[in-house]
C-alpha positions as CSV (number, residue, x, y, z in Angstrom):
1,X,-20.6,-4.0,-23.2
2,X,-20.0,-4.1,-27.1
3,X,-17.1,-3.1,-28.7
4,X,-17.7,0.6,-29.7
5,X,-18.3,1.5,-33.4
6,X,-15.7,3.8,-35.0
7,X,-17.4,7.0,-34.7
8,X,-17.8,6.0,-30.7
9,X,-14.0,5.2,-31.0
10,X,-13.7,8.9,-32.3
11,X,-16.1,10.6,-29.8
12,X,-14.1,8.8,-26.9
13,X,-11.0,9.8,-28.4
14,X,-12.2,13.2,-28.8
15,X,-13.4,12.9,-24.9
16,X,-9.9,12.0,-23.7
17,X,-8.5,14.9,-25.7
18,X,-10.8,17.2,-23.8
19,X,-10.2,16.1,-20.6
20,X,-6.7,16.5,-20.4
21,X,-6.8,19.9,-22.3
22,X,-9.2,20.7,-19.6
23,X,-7.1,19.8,-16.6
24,X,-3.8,21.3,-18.4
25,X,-6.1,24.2,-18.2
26,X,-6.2,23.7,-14.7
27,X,-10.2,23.3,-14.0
28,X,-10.6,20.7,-11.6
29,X,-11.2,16.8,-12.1
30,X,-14.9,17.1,-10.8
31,X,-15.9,20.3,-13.1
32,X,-14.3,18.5,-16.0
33,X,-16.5,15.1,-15.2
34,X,-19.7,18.0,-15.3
35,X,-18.3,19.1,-18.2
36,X,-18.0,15.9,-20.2
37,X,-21.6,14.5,-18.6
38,X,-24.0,13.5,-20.5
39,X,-26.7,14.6,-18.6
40,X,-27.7,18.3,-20.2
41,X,-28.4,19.3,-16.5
42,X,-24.5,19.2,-15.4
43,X,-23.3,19.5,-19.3
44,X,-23.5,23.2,-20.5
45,X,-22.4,22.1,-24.0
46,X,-24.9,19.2,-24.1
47,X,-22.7,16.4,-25.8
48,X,-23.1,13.2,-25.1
49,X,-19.9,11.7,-25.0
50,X,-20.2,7.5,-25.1
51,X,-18.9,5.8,-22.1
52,X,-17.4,6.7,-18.6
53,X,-19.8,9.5,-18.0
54,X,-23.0,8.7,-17.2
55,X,-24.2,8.4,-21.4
56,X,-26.0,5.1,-20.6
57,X,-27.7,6.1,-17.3
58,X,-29.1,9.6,-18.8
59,X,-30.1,7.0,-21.9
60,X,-32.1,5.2,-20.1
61,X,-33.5,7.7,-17.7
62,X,-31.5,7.1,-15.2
63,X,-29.8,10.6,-12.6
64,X,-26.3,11.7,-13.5
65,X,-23.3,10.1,-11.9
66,X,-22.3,12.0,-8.6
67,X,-18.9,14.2,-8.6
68,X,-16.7,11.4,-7.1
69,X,-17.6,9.0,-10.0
70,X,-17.5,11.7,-12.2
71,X,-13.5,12.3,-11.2
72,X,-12.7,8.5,-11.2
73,X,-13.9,8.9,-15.1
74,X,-12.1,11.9,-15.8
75,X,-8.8,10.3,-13.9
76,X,-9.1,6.9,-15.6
77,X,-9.6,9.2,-19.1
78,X,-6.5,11.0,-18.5
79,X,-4.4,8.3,-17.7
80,X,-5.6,6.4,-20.4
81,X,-4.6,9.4,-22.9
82,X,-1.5,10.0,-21.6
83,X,-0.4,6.2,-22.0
84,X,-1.7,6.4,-25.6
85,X,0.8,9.2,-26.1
86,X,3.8,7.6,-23.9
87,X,3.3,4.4,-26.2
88,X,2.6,6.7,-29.6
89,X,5.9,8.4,-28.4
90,X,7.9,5.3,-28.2
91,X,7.1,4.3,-31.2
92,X,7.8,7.3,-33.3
93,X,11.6,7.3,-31.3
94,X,12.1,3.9,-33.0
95,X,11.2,5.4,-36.0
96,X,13.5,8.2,-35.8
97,X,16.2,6.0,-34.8
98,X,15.5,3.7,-37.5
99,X,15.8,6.5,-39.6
100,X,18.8,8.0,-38.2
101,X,20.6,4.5,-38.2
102,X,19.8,4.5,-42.3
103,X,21.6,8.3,-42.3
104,X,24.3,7.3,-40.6
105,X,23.9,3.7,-43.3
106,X,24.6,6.0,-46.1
107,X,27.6,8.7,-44.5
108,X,29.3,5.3,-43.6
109,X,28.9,4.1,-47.1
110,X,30.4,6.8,-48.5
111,X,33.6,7.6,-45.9
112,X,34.2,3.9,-45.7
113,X,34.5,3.5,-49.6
114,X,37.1,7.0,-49.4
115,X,39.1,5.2,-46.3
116,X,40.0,1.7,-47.8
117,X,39.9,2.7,-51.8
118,X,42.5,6.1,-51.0
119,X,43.1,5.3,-47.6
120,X,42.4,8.8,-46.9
121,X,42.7,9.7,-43.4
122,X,40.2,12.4,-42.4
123,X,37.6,9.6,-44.1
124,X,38.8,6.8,-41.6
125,X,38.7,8.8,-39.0
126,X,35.1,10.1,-40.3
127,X,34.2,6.5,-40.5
128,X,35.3,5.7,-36.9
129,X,32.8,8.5,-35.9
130,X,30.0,7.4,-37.2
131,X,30.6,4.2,-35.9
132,X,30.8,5.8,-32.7
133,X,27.6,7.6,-33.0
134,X,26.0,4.2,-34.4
135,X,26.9,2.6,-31.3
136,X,25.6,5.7,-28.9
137,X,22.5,5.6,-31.0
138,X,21.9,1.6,-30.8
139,X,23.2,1.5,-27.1
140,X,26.3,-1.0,-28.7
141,X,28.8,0.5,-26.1
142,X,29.1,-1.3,-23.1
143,X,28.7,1.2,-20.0
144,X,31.5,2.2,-18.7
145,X,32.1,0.8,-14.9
146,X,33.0,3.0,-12.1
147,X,35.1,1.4,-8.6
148,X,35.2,3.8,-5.4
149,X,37.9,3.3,-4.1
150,X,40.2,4.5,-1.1
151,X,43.1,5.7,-0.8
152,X,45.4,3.6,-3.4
153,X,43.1,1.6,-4.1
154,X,42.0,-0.1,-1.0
155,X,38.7,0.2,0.8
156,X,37.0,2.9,1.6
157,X,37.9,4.5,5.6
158,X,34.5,5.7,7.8
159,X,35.7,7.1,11.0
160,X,32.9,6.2,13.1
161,X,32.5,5.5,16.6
162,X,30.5,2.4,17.8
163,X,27.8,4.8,19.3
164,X,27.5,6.8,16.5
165,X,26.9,3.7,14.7
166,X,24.1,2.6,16.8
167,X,22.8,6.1,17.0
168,X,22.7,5.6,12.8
169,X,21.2,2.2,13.1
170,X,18.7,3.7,15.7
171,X,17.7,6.3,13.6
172,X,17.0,4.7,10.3
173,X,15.4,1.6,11.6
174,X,12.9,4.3,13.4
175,X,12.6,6.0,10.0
176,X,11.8,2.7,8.4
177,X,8.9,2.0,10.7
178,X,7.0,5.7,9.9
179,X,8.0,7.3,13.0
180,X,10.0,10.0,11.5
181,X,11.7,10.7,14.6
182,X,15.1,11.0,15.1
């Protein structure tokens, strides 16, 4: 299959966008494949959207996808919206956190200049926060490591008896398996 012209870009697009407002609507994946069909029999607004829905079978005379292809399309639609947006989204929070690392740029600027030049102490301490925020905001901080420990220090007690143990042992490696019995 070619790579589709702009406008088809645009209709598929536009296609995607429907689908998902569709099912966010909460009409079912096989009414929205109807919906989107090409075939003017099963689409009551009779557009042919390109690709996906049965545009180059009713082209060429051929019948109209059945439901279960139909909802394989609309599915395969959706999730290819929804990872246009994810990755759309990830890119405009590296933006804004570009653009929040410049703010905070220019606030340092200016309390860093007041805190060595007057050695003012509100701007050092001004200074040390934003670094603190530039450091939340870049993930700079190394996280922060948590011990569980017992009592002063030393391992953690589990008063268990040995057949309670097994009983444990028993239990999850029948869980593991699918059983679900216990």
């Amino acid at each position: 299959m070619a790579r589709p012209t702009r406008a088809q870009r645009a209709a598929i697009t536009q296609r995607r966008t429907d689908a998902v407002e569709l099912r966010l609507a909460g009409v079912d994946p096989a009414a929205v494949g109807r919906k989107l069909a090409a075939d003017p029999t099963i689409n009551s607004d009779r557009i042919a959207y390109p690709y996906r829905y049965g545009h180059e079978l009713y082209a060429k005379g051929r019948p109209a996808p059945d439901d279960a292809t139909l909802v394989r399309a609309v599915r395969r639609d959706i999730a290819d919206a929804l990872d246009h947006r994810v990755t759309g989204l990830a890119v405009d929070v590296e933006e804004l956190r570009a653009l929040e690392d410049a703010r905070l740029d220019r606030m340092f600027l200016v309390a860093y200049r007041r805190a060595v030049r007057d050695g003012d102490l509100p701007a050092i301490d001004r200074a040390l926060r934003i670094m603190e925020r530039r450091a939340r905001l870049l993930g700079l901080d190394r996280p922060t490591r948590t011990e569980i420990g017992g009592t002063g220090g030393g391992p953690v007690e589990v008063d268990v008896t040995t057949d309670e143990l097994a009983k444990l042992i028993a239990f999850t490696e029948g869980a593991g398996a699918g059983t679900g019995e216990g």
